[in-house]
C-alpha positions in Angstrom: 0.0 0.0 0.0 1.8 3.3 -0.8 1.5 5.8 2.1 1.7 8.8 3.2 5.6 8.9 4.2 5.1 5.6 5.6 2.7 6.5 7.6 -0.9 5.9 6.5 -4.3 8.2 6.7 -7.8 6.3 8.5 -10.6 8.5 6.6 -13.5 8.4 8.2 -16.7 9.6 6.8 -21.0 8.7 6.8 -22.7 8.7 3.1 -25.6 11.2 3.6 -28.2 10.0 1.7 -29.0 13.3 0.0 -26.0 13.7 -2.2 -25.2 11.7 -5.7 -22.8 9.5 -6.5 -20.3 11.5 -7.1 -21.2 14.1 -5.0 -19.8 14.6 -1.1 -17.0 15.2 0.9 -16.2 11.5 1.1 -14.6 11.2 -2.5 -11.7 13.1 -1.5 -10.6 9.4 0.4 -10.9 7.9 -3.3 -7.6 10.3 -4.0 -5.4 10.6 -0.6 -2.7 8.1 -2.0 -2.4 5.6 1.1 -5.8 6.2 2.5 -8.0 3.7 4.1 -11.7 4.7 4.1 -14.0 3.6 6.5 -17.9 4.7 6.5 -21.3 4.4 7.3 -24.8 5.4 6.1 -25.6 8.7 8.2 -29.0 7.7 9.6 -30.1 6.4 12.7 -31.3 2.4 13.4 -34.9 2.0 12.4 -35.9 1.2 16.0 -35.9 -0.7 18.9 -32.8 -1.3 20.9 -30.4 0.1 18.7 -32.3 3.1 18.1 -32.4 3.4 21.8 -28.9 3.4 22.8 -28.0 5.9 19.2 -30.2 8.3 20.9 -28.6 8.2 24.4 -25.0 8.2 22.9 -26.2 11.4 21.2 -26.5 13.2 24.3 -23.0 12.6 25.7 -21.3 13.4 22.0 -19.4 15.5 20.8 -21.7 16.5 18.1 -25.3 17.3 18.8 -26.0 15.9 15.7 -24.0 12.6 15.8 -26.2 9.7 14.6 -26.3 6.2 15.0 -24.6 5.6 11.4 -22.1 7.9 13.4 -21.7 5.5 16.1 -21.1 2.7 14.2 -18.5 4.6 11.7 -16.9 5.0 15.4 -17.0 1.6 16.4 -15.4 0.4 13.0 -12.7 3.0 13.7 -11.8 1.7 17.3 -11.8 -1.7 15.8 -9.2 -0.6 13.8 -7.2 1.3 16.2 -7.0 -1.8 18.2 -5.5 -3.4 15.3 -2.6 -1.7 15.7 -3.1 1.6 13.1 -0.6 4.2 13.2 -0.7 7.4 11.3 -3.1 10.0 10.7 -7.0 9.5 11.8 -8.9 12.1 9.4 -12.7 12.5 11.0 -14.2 14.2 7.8 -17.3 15.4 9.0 -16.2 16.3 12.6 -19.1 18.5 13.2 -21.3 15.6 12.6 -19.4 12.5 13.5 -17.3 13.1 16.0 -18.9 11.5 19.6 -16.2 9.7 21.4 -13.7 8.3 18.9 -10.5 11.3 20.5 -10.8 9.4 23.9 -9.4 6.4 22.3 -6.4 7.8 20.2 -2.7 7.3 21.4 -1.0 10.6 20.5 2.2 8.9 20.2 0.5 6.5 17.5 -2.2 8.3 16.4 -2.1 12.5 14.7 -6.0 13.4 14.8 -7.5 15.9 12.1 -10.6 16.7 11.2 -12.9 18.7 9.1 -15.7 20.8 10.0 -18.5 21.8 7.1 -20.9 23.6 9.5 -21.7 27.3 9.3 -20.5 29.5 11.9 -23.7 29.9 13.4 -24.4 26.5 13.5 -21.8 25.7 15.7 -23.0 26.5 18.7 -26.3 23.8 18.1 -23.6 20.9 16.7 -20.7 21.3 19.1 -21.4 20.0 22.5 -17.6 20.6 24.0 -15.5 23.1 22.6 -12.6 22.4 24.7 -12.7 19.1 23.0 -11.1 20.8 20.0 -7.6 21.0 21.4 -7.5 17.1 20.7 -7.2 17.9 17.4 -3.7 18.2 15.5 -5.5 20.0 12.7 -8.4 21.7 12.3 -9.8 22.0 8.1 -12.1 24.8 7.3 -14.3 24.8 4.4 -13.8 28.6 4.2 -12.3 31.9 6.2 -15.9 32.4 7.6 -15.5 29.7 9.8 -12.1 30.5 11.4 -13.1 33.0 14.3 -15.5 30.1 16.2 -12.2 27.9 16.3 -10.0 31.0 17.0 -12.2 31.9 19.5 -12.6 28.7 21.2 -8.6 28.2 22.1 -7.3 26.5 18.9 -3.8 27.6 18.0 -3.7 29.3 14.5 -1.4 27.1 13.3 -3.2 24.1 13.6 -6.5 25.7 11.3 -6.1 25.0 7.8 -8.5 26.6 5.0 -9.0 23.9 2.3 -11.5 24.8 -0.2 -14.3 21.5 -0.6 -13.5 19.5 -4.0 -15.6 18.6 -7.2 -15.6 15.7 -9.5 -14.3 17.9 -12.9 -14.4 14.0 -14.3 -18.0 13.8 -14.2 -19.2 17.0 -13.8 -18.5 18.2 -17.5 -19.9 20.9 -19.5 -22.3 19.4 -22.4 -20.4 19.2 -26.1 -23.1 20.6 -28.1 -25.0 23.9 -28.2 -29.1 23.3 -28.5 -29.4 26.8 -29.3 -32.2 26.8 -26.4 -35.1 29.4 -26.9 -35.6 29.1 -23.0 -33.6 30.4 -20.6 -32.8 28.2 -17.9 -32.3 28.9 -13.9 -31.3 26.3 -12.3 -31.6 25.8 -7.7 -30.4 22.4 -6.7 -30.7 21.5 -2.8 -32.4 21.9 0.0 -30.5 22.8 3.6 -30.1 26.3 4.5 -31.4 27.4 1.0 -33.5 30.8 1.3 -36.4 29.2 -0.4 -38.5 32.2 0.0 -36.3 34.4 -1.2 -36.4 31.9 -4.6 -39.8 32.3 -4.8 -39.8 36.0 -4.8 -37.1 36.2 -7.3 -39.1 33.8 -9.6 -41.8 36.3 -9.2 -39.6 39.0 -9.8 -38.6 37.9 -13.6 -42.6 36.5 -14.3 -42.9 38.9 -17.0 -40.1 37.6 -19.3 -41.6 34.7 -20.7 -38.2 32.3 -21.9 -37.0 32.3 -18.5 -38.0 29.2 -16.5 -36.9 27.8 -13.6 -36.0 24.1 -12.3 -35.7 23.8 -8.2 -34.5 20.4 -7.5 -35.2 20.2 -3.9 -36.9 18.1 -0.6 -40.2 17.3 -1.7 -41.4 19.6 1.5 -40.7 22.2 -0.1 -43.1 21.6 -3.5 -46.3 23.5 -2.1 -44.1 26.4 -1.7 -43.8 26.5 -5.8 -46.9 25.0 -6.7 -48.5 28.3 -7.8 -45.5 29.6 -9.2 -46.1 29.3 -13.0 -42.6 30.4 -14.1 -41.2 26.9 -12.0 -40.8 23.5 -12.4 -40.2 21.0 -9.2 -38.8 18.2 -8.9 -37.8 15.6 -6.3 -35.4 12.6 -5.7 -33.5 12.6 -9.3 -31.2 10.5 -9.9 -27.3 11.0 -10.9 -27.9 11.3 -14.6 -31.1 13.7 -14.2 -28.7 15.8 -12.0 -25.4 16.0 -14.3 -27.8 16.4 -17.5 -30.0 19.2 -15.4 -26.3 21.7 -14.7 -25.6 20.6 -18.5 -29.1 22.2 -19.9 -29.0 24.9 -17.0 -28.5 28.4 -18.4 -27.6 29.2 -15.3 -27.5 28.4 -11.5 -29.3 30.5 -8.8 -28.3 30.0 -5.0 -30.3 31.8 -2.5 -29.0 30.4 1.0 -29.6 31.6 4.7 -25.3 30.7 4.9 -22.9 29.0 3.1 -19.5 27.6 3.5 -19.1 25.6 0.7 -22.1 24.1 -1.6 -21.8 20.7 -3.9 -24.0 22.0 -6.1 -22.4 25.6 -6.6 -19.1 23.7 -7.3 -21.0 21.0 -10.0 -22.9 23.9 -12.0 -19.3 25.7 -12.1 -18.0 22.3 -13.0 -20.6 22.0 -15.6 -19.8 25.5 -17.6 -22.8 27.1 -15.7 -22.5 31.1 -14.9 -23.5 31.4 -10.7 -25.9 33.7 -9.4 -26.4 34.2 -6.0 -25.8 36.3 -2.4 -22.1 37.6 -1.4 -22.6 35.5 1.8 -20.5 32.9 4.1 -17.8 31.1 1.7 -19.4 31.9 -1.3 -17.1 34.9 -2.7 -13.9 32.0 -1.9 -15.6 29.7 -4.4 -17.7 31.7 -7.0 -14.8 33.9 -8.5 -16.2 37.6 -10.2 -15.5 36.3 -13.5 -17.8 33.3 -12.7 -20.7 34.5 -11.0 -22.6 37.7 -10.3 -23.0 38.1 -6.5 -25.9 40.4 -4.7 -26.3 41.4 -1.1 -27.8 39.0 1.0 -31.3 38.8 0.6 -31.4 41.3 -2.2 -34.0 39.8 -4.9 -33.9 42.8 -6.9 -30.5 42.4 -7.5 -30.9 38.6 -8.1 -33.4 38.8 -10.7 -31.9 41.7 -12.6 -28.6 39.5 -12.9 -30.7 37.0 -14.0 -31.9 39.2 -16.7 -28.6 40.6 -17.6 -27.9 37.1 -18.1 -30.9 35.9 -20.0 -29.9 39.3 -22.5 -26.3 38.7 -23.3 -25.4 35.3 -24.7 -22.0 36.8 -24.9 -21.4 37.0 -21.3 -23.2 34.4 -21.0 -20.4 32.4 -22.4 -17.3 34.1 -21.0 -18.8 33.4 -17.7 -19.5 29.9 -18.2 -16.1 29.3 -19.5 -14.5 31.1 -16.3 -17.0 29.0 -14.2 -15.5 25.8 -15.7 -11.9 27.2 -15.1 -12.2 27.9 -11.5 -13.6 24.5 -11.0 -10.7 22.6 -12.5 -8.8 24.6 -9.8 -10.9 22.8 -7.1 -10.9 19.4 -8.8 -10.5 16.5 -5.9 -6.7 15.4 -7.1 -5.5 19.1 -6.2 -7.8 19.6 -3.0 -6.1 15.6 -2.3 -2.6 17.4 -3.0 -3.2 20.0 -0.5 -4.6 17.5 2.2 -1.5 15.4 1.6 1.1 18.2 2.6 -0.8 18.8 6.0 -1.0 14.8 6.8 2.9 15.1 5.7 3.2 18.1 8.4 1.7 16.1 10.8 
């Protein structure tokens, strides 16, 4: 097994349900040369005993949030640590998974990192112990928004490491041919923290210009909110084709989000050749790049649907920002973001 310096990296990670195939955190394993990946599903036990004891290890964790898929990820990770691993243990959704697994790590054999997706003000409902966090050798950020709570909570600057999230560039392509499309196509994929009603006014906003549509793929409890919305089209629970060829037909991609560190489905549009619109917020400037994206004020729909409609007017920048969407993705592309991991497991 080739490793890192001889010494290899445990990644641990649950599969949330919610994202695609080749969509998540957890691919950046498939790239870390030397990695061994261990995961579970992110959901609790149907019931019964097991769902009984998921819930009361929940209240002693580390994360409010930690689930019994959590648990077990855990246990498979102690089994292992028994075994006799040595090298770096990689928790990579700390501010989900993390319950008990620092109590059992020998620092002598065992460097701890993890990496926290959260937004800052979500930290304060996920993490149960703060002083916890000194247990960690590093400390990855999703973006520069997120560096004060760890700051603030004792963690040595050194130790906090900004590593912007990956994308599949291998999948996530643009399409090869032009349809020459009458319609004009806004595309929202996703459902937590989105500003849903804020979507809803901007699709008001633009009802007037009749080639632009828009497609919100999204939780299905959010379809009444769009049901009398004649400009938009819902959908629910497509699958990994439907997705890639939605961003490939998309004219462009609308975000409207309560916070934001980093966003799969910002990152697969961009991916995809698809200009971004949405709300100078969180981590968003980090990822969207002013060549790629045309960024409002929080919460500002007039400025969100006139972008939209500067958009829908100029194929010409239409293009340009498309093709610097695509660029800035490549950038972010999971062998580069696996690059960058590997020099901090290497400092370690």
């Amino acid at each position: 097994m080739n490793t890192i310096r001889d010494r290899p990296v445990l990644m641990l990670s649950t599969i949330h349900s919610s994202h695609s195939g080749r969509s998540g955190y957890g691919l950046l394993a498939q790239y870390v040369k030397g990695a061994e990946f261990l995961n579970a599903r992110r959901a609790d036990p149907g019931g019964g005993a097991s769902l009984f004891f998921a819930r009361v290890a929940r209240k002693f964790a580390f994360s409010r949030w930690y689930l019994g898929g959590s648990a077990e990820l855990e246990w498979k990770a102690v089994h292992r640590l028994h075994a006799g691993f040595e090298g770096v243990v990689h928790s990579m959704w700390a501010d989900h998974d993390l319950g008990y697994l620092d109590f059992f790590l020998n620092k002598k054999r065992q460097k701890f990192c993890g990496t926290f997706h959260n937004c800052p003000d979500d930290f304060q409902h996920t993490i149960r112990f703060p002083s916890r966090l000194g247990k960690f050798d590093a400390v990855i950020l999703m973006s520069e928004c997120q560096r004060p709570f760890f700051c603030n909570a004792g963690v040595p600057d050194e130790k906090i490491h900004v590593v912007l999230h990956g994308v599949d560039t291998e999948y996530f392509v643009p399409r090869r041919e032009t349809t020459g499309d009458s319609i004009f196509t806004v595309i929202s994929v996703g459902g937590f923290r989105r500003n849903f009603p804020l979507l809803r006014k901007v699709c008001n906003m633009v009802s007037d210009v009749k080639n632009i549509r828009f497609k919100i793929i999204a939780p299905t409890a959010w379809r009444t909110m769009f049901s009398n919305v004649p400009n938009a089209d819902f959908f629910s629970g497509v699958n990994d084709n439907e997705l890639l060829a939605s961003y490939q037909s998309a004219s462009c991609l609308l975000h409207t989000a309560e916070h934001a560190t980093a966003n799969n489905a910002m990152l697969e549009a961009m991916a995809c050749g698809v200009p971004i619109i949405a709300e100078r917020i969180g981590g968003i400037p980090e990822y969207a790049t002013t060549e790629s994206s045309l960024l409002a004020d929080q919460g500002d729909e007039v400025a969100l649907a006139g972008a939209i409609r500067k958009l829908a007017q100029s194929p010409a920048l239409r293009d340009s920002m498309g093709a610097a969407a695509r660029k800035r993705a490549e950038t972010l592309a999971w062998p580069k973001v696996a690059e960058r991991m590997t020099q901090i497991y290497q400092a370690l």
